[in-house]
C-alpha positions as CSV (number, residue, x, y, z in Angstrom):
1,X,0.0,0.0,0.0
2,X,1.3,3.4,-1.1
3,X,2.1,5.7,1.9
4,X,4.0,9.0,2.2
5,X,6.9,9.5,-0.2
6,X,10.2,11.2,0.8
7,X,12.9,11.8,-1.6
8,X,15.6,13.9,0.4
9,X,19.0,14.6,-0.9
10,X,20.5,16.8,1.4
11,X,19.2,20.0,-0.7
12,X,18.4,22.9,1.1
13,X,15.6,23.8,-1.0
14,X,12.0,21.2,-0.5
15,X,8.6,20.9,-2.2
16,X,5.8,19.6,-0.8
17,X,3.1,18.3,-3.0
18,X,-0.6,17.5,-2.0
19,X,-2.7,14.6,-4.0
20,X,-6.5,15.0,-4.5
21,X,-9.9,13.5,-2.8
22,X,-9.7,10.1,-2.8
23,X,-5.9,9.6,-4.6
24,X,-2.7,8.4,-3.2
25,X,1.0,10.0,-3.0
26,X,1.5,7.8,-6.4
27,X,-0.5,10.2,-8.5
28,X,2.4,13.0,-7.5
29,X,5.6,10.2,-7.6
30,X,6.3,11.5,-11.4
31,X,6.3,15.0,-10.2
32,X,8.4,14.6,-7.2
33,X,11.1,12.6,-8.9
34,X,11.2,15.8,-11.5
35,X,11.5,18.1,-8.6
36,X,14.1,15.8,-7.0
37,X,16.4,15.9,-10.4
38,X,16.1,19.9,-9.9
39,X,17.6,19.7,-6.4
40,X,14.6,19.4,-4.3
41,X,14.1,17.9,-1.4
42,X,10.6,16.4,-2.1
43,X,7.5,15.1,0.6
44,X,4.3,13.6,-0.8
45,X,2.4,12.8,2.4
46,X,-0.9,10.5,2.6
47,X,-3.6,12.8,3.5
48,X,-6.1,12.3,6.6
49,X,-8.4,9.1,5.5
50,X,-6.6,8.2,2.6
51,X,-4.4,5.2,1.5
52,X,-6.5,2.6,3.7
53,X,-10.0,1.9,3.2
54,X,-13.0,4.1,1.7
55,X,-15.1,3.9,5.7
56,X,-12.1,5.9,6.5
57,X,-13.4,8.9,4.9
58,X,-16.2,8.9,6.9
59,X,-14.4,10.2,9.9
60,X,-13.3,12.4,8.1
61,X,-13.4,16.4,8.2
62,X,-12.3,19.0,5.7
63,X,-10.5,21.2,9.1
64,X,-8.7,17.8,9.3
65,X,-7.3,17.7,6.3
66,X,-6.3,21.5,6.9
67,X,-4.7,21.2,10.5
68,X,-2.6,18.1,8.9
69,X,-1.1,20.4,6.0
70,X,-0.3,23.3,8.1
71,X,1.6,21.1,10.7
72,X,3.2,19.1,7.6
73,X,4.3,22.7,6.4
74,X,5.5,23.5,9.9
75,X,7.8,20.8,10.3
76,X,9.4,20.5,6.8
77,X,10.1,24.6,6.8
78,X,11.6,24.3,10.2
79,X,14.4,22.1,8.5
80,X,14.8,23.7,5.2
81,X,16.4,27.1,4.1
82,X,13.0,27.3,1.5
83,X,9.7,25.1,0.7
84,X,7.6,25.8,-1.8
85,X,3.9,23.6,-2.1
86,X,2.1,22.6,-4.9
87,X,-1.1,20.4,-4.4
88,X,-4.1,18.7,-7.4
89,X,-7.4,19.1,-7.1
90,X,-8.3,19.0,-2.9
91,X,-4.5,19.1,-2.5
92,X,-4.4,22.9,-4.1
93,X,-7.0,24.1,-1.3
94,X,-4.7,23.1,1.1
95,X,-2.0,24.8,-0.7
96,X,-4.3,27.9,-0.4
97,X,-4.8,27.6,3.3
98,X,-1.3,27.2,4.5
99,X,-0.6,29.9,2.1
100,X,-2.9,32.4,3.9
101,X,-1.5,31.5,7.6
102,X,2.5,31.4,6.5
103,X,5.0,33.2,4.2
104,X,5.2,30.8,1.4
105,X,8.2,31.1,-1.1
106,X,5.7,30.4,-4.0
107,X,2.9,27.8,-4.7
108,X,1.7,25.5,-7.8
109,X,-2.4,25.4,-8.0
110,X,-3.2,22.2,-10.2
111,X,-6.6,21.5,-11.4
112,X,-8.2,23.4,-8.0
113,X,-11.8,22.1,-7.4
114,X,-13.8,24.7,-6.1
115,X,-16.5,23.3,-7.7
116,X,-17.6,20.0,-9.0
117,X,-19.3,21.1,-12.3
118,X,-16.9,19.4,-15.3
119,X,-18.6,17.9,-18.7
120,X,-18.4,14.5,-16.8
121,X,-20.6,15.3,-13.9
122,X,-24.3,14.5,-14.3
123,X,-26.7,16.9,-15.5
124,X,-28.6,16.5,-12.3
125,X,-25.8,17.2,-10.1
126,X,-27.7,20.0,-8.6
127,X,-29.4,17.2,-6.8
128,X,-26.0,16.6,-5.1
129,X,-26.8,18.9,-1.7
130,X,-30.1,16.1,-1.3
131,X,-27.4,13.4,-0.6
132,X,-25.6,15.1,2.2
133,X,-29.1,14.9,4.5
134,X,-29.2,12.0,6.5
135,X,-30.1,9.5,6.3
136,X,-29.6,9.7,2.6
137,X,-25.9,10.8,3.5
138,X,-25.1,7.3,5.0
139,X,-26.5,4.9,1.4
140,X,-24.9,7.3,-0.8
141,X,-21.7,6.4,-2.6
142,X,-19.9,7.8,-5.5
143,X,-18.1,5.3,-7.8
144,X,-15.2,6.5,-9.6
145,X,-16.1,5.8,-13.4
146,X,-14.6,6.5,-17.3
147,X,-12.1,8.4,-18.0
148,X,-10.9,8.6,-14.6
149,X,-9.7,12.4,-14.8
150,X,-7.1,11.6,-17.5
151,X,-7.4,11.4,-21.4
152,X,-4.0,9.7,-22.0
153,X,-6.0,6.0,-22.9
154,X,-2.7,4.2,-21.9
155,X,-2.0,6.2,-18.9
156,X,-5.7,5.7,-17.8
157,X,-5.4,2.0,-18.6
158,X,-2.6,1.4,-15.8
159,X,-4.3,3.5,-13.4
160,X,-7.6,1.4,-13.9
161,X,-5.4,-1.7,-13.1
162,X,-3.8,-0.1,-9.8
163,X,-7.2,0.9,-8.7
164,X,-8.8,-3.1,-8.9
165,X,-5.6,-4.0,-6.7
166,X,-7.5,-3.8,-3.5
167,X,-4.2,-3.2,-1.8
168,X,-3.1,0.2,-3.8
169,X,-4.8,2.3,-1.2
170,X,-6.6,3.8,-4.1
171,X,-10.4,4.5,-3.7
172,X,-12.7,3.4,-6.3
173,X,-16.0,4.1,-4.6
174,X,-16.2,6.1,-1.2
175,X,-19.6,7.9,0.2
176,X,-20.9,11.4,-0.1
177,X,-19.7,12.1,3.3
178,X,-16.0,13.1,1.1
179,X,-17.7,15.1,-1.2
180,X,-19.9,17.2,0.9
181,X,-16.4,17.8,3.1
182,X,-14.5,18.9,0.1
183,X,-17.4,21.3,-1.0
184,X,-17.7,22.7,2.6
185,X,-13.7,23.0,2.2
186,X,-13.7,25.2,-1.3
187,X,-16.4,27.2,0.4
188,X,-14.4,28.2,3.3
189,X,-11.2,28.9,0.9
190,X,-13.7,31.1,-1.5
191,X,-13.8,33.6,1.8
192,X,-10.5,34.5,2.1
193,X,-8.9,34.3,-1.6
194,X,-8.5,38.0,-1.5
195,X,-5.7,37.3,1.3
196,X,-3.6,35.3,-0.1
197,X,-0.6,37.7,-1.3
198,X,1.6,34.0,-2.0
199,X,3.5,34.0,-5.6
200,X,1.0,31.9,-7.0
201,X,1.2,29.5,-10.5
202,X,-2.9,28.1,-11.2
203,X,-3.2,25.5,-14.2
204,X,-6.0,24.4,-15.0
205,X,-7.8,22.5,-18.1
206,X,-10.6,23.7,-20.7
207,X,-11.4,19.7,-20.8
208,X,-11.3,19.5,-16.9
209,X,-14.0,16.7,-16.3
210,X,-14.4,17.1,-12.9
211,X,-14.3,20.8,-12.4
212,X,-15.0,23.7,-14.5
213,X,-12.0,26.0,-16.1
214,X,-14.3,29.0,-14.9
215,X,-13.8,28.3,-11.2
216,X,-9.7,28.1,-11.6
217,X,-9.8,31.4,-13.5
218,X,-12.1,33.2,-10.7
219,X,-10.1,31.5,-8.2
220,X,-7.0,33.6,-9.9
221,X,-8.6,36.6,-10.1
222,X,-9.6,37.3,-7.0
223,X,-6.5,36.8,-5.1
224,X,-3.8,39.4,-3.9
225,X,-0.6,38.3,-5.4
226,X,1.9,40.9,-7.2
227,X,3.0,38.1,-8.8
228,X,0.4,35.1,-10.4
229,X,0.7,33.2,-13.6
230,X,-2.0,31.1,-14.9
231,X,-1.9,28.4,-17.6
232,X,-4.6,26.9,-19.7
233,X,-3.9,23.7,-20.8
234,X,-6.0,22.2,-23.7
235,X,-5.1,18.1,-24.1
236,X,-5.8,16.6,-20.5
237,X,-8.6,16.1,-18.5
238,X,-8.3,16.8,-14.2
239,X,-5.3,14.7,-13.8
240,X,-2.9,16.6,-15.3
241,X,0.1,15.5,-13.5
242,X,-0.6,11.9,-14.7
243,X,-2.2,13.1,-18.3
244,X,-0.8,14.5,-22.0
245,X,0.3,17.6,-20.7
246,X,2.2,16.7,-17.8
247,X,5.8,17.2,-18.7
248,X,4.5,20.9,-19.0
249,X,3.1,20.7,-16.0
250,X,6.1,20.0,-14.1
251,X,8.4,22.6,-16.4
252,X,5.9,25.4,-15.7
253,X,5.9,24.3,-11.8
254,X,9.6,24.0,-11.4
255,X,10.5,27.3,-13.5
256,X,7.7,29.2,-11.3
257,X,9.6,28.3,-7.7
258,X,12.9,28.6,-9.8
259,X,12.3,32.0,-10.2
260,X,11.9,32.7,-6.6
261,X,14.7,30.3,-5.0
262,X,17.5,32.2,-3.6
263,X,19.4,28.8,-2.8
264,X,22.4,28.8,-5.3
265,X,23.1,25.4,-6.0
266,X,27.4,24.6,-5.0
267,X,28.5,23.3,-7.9
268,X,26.8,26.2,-9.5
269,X,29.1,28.5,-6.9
270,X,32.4,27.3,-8.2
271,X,32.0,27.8,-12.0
């Protein structure tokens, strides 16, 4: 079963990256191995509920997921001379909140959900809110379905076979009980966008099929930074650190803390 992933090489420099609702450090091991060639130190950790059984979730609450990123943050910047955080999907909110309570050197929004409104959703999603009373809350379940957030059919194809391995840690069905935390989550961050002063990179797809371009692009707009970038990408679906598009991805991620690391590498130094 997939846990937290560390890559440390003695840099002084660290990233930490965030995975989504319902996902596993795996869906970020690409990205931190990119980061790790760059001289990063690199920490993927297994969010609150995750990487163990779907009931898990269930006793589960979004300030949980939020109090576990802040002291993850806490820790890893006591040890290193910079950390930057990028997160996907639920993993970019909590970029957003330990960006509001802590100086952050720079951060990496990918595929935020604010919302879940994407051409895969249901047309009668706005029934959604009717599953989160009880009892109705307790019978509900969502079951992960085609294409899986990414459009690569190869990529998708080994994912599907990781999720059937019952020992992966990866969720394939879980209750509304996640969903309606996540939602009360992106409405909490909506409050306080305007704060957030944090460099700050958003990418976000037009074929998103779990949450709308529209909500990444108010998301960008209303915050505070001097300095924010955002990048449209037009051949992957929500995944995009798994999908078509991802070597951009991590180029556009890794040139955005680049720009604000003040860590000079040694052998760099003694050219």
């Amino acid at each position: 079963m997939i846990k937290d992933i560390e890559l440390r090489a003695g840099n002084k420099r660290a990233v930490i990256l965030f995975h989504g609702l319902t996902g596993t450090p795996f869906e970020l091991s690409r990205f931190a191995k990119y980061f790790l060639s760059l001289k990063f130190d690199v920490f993927v950790p297994c969010l609150p509920g995750h990487c163990t059984k779907p009931s898990a979730l269930d006793r589960v609450a979004w300030q949980d997921w939020s109090y576990f990123a802040q002291d993850k943050y806490k820790m890893i910047s006591n040890k290193y001379n910079e950390v930057f955080i990028s997160g996907i999907c639920l993993g970019a909110l909590l970029c957003l909140e330990i960006s509001r309570r802590f100086s952050v050197k720079a951060q990496a929004l990918l595929s935020p959900t604010l919302a879940i409104d994407g051409w895969n959703i249901p047309w009668y999603r706005f029934l959604l809110p009717l599953a989160f009373i009880p009892p109705f809350i307790w019978f509900y379940s969502y079951k992960e379905s085609e294409p899986y957030g990414i459009k690569n059919e190869s990529v998708r194809r080994q994912v599907l076979r990781i999720m059937q391995n019952k020992s992966s840690g990866v969720y394939e069905n879980y209750s509304a009980i996640a969903i309606r935390e996540l939602l009360r989550f992106s409405k909490s961050v909506k409050l306080y966008l305007k704060e957030i002063k944090t460099p700050t990179l958003v990418i976000h797809s037009t074929q998103d099929d779990l949450c709308n371009i529209k909500n990444a692009r108010d998301l960008y707009n209303r915050l505070s930074s001097k300095d924010k970038k955002f990048v449209e990408l037009h051949d992957s679906y929500h995944m995009v650190t798994l999908d078509n598009e991802r070597d951009m991805v991590f180029k556009e991620c890794s040139d955005f803390f680049i720009k604000y690391s003040e860590v000079v590498d040694e052998q760099d130094s003694q050219i």
